[in-house]
C-alpha positions in Angstrom: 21.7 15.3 -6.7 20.8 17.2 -3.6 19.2 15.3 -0.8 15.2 15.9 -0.3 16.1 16.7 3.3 17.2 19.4 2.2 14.1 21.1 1.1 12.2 19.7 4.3 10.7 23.6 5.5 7.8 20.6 6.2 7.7 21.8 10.3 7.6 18.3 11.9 4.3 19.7 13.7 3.1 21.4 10.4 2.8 17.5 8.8 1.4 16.0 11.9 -1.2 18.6 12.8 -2.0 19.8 8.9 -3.6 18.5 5.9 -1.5 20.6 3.6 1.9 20.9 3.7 4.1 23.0 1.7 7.7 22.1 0.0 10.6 24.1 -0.5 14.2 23.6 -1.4 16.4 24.5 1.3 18.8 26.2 -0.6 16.5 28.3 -3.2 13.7 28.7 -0.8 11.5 28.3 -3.8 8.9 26.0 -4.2 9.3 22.7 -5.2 6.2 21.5 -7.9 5.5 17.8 -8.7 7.4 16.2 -5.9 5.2 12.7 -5.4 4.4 11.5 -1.7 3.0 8.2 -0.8 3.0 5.6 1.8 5.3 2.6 2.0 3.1 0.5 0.6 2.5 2.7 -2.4 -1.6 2.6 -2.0 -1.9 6.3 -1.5 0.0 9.2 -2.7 -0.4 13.0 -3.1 1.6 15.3 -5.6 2.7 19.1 -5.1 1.4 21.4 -7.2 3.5 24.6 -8.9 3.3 26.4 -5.1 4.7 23.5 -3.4 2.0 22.7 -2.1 0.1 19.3 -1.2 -2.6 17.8 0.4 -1.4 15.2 2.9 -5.4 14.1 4.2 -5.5 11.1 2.4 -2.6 9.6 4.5 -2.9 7.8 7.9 -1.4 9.6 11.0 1.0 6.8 11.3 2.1 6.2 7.7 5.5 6.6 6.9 5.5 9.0 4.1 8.2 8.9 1.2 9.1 12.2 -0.9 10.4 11.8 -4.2 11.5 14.1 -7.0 13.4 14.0 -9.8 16.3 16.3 -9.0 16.9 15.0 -5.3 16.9 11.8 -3.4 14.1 10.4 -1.7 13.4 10.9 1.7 11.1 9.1 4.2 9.3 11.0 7.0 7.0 9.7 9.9 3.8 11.2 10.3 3.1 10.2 14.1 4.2 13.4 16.6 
């Protein structure tokens, strides 16, 4: 299984600044559908849709967000800048 690091193209100020973020695998470059973010505590989450792309407004600026998909490894990423 490949890391989700790897498909991180998530700009560190792209997820702080944005409400959408978009996810890619590192390696393909192609968009990466159905990958489910939430917070620790698992009371909010977000899901990508078949661009890669989700919609991160429902999180706290704070939160530490936690990427999971089924062919990689999850991967947690501050929001805070």
């Amino acid at each position: 299984m490949r890391s989700i690091t790897l498909f991180f193209i998530l700009l560190y100020s792209v997820l702080t600044q944005a409400q959408e973020v978009f996810i890619k695998d590192k390696v393909s470059g192609k968009p990466l559908f159905q990958v489910a973010i939430f917070n620790e505590h698992k009371t909010k989450n977000a899901i990508s849709d078949w661009e890669g792309k989700a919609d991160l407004s429902v999180f706290n600026y704070d939160e530490t967000l936690i990427f999971t998909h089924i062919s990689h490894h999850p991967s947690r990423l501050r929001a805070s800048g």
